[in-house]
C-alpha positions in Angstrom: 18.7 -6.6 -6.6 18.8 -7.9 -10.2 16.4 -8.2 -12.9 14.7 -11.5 -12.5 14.6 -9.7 -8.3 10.8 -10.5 -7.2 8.6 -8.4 -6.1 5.4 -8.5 -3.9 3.0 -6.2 -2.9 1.1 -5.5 0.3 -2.7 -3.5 0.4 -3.0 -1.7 3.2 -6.7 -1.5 4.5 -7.1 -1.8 8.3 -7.4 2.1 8.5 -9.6 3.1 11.5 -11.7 5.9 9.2 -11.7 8.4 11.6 -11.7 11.6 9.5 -14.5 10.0 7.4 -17.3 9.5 9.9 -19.8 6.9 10.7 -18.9 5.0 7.4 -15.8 2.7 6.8 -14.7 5.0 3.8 -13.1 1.9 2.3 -16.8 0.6 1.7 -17.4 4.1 0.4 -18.8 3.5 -3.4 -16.4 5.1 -6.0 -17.5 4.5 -9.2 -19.9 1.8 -8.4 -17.7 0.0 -6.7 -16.3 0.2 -3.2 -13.5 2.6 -2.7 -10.7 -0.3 -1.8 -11.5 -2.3 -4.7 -9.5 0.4 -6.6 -7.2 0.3 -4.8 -6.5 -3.4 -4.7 -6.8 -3.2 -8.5 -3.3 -1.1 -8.6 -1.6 -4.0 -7.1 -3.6 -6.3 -9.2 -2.5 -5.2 -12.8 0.9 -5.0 -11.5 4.1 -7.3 -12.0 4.3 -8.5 -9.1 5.0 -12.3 -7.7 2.3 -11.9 -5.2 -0.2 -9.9 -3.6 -1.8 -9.6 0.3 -4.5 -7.0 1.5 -3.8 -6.4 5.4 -7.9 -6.0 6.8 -8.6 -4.9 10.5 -9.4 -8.3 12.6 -11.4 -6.5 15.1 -13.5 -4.5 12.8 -17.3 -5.2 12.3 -16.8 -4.0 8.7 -13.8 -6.6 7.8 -15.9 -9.1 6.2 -17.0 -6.3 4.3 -13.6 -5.4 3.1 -12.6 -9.1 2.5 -16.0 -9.4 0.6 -15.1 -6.6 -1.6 -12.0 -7.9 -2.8 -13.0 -11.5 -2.9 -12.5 -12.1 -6.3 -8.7 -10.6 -6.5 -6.3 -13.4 -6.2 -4.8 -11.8 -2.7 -3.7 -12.9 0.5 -6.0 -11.6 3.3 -3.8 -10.9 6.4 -6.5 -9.9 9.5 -4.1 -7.9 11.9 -5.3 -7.7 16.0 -3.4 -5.3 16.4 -4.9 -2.5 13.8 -6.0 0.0 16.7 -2.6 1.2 17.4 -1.6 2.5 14.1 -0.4 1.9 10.6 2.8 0.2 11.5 1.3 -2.8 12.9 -0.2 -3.4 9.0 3.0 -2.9 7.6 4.3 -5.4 10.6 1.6 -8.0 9.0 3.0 -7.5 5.6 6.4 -7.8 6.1 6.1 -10.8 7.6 4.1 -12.4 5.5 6.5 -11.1 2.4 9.6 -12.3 4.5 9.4 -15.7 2.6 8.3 -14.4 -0.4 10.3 -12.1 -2.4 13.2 -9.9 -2.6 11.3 -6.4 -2.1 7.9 -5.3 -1.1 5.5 -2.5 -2.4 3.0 -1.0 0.3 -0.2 0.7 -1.0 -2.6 2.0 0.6 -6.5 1.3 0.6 -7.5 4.8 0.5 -5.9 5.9 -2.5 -7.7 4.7 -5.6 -6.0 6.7 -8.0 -2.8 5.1 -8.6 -2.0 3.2 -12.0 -0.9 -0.2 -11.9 1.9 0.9 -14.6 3.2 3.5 -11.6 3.9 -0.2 -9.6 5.7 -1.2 -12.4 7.7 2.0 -12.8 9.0 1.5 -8.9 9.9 -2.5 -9.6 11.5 -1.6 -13.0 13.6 0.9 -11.1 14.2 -1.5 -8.0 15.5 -4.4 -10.7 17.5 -1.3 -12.5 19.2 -1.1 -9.2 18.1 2.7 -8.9 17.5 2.7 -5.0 16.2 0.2 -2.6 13.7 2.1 -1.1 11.9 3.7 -3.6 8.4 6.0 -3.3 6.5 7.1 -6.1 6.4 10.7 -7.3 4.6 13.2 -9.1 5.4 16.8 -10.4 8.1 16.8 -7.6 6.4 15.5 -4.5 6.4 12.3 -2.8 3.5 9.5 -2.8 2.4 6.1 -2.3 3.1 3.3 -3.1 6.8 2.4 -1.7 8.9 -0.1 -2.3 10.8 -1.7 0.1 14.1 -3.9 -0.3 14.3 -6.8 2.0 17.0 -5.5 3.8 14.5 -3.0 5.5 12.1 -5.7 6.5 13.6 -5.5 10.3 13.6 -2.0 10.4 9.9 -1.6 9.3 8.9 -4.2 11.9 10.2 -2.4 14.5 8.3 0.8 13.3 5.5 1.9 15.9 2.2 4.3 15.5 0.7 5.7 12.9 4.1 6.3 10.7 4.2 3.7 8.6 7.1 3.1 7.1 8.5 6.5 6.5 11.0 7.0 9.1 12.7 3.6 7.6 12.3 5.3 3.9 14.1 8.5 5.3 17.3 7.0 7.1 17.9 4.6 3.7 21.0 5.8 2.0 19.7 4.7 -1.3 16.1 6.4 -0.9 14.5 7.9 -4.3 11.6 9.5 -5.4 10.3 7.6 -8.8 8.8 10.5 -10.9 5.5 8.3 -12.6 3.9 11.4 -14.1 1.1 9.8 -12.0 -1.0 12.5 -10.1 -3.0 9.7 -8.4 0.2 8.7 -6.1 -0.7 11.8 -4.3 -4.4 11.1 -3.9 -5.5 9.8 -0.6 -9.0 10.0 0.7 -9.4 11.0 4.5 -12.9 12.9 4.4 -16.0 12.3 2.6 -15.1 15.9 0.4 -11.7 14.0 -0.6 -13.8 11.6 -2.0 -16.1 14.3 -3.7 -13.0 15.6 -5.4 -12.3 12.2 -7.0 -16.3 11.7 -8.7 
């Protein structure tokens, strides 16, 4: 990595809801606005070369989602294959990023919360050379978003289920936790009462 390193960021938001009920909670309103809006919004006010939202192709409520976020100057990625886990979204990113930059930051579409400066914080510490896999932090404990160098973009391909990319963040040898002073990196929203917490 150096300092002029680029940077793109991937929106993950093909989650199947499950813990929320009959509602797609990324539809769910949050402030007046859906809840993945938000969430787009981190990787929107970011520095970052370019941005893609990975939707759920099979989903009746994907136009929804790609409605919502129609006016953010992102990349939608449908992925087929959202029904067997998380790691097929992060498959749809990395490939799309492959071409595209030097390292790759994964939110998620559930957590609303996060500051775009906290994005920021894990680029300025990828170009510093501090780690090249690098997951945000607060008060001690590990969050979302992560950043990815492209040297991991095999390894996270290969990932299957509902993992994500943390078994690739724990074998790197270089792995770090980014303190952001950011409590929303730890703020996900699974149930209708996480999202209670957050009004």
């Amino acid at each position: 990595m150096t300092a002029d390193s680029t940077v793109a960021g991937v929106l993950l938001a093909a989650g199947d809801s499950e813990r929320f009920g009959d509602r797609n909670k990324l539809l769910a309103d949050l402030d007046g606005e859906p809840l993945v809006r938000h969430a787009a919004r981190t990787l929107a006010g970011a520095d970052l070369s370019a941005t893609a939202v990975v939707v759920d192709a099979g989903d009746s409520d994907a136009p929804a989602v790609r409605d919502a976020l129609a006016d953010f100057d992102s990349v939608v990625l449908p992925n087929p294959g959202a029904g067997a886990g998380q790691a097929t979204s992060v498959r749809c990113g990395v490939e799309w990023a492959r071409e595209r930059a030097d390292a790759v930051v994964f939110a998620l579409g559930d957590m609303p919360r996060v500051d775009p400066v906290t994005v920021d914080r894990l680029v300025t510490a990828f170009r510093e050379g501090r780690g090249s896999a690098l997951a945000a932090g607060h008060d001690g404990q590990r969050g979302n978003p992560v950043l990815f160098d492209a040297r991991y973009f095999d390894a996270l391909a290969g990932v299957d289920g509902d993992t994500g990319g943390r078994p690739v963040f724990r074998r790197a040898d270089d792995a770090a936790v980014v303190e952001t002073g950011d409590a929303g990196v730890l703020l996900d929203v699974d149930t209708p009462a996480d999202l209670d917490r957050l009004r």
